[in-house]
C-alpha positions as CSV (number, residue, x, y, z in Angstrom):
1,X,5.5,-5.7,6.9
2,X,8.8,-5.5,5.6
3,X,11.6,-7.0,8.7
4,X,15.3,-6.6,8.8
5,X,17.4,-8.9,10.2
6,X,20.8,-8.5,12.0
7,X,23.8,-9.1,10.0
8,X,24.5,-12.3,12.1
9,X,21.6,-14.1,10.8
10,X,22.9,-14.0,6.9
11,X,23.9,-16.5,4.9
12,X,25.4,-17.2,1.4
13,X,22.5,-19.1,-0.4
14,X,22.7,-22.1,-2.5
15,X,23.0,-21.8,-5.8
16,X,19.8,-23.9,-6.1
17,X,17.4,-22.5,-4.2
18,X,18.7,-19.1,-4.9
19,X,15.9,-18.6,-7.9
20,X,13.4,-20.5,-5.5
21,X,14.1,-17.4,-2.4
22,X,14.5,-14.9,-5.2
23,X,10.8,-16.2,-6.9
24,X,9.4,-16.3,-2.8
25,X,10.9,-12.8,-2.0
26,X,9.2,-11.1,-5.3
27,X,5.7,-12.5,-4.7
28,X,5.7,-11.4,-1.1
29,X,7.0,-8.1,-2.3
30,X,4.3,-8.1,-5.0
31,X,1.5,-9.0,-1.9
32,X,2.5,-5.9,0.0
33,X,2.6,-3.7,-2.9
34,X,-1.1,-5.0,-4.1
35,X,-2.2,-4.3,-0.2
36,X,-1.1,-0.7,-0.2
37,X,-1.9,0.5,-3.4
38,X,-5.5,-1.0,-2.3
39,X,-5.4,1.0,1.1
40,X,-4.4,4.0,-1.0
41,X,-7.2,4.5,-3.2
42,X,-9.6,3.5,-0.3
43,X,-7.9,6.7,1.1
44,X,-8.3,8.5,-1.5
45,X,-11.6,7.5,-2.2
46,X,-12.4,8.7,1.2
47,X,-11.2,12.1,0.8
48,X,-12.8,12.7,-2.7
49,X,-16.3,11.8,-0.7
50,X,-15.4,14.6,2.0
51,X,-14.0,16.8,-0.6
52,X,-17.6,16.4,-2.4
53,X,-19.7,16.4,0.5
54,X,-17.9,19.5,1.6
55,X,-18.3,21.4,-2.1
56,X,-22.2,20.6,-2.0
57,X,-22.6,21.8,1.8
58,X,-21.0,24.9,0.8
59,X,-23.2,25.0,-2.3
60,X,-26.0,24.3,-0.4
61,X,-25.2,27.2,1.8
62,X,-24.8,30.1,-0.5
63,X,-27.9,29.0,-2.3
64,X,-30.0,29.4,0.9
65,X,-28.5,32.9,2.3
């Protein structure tokens, strides 16, 4: 979960562990991305299942009345 911080709490960085907080910052950014493309296709998975389930139990329906 992304957090924002009040302005107070800023500070320049250091020229040398600028790369290291820039490297940090894009893997954590990389972490969250990975976890909601994951929860999106579960989703998505989950609703082509119900779509299917539905589609058949329609189906099923006409072809017995």
């Amino acid at each position: 979960m992304v957090q924002f911080y009040p302005s107070s709490w800023y500070t320049t960085m250091e020229p040398s562990n600028k790369d290291e907080l820039i490297a940090q910052f894009r893997e954590e950014m990389h972490e969250e991305i990975e976890e909601a493309i994951e929860h999106h296709e579960f989703k998505m998975t989950q609703i082509g299942i119900m779509t299917l389930v539905a589609f058949l139990g329609i189906l099923a329906l006409s072809l017995k009345f």
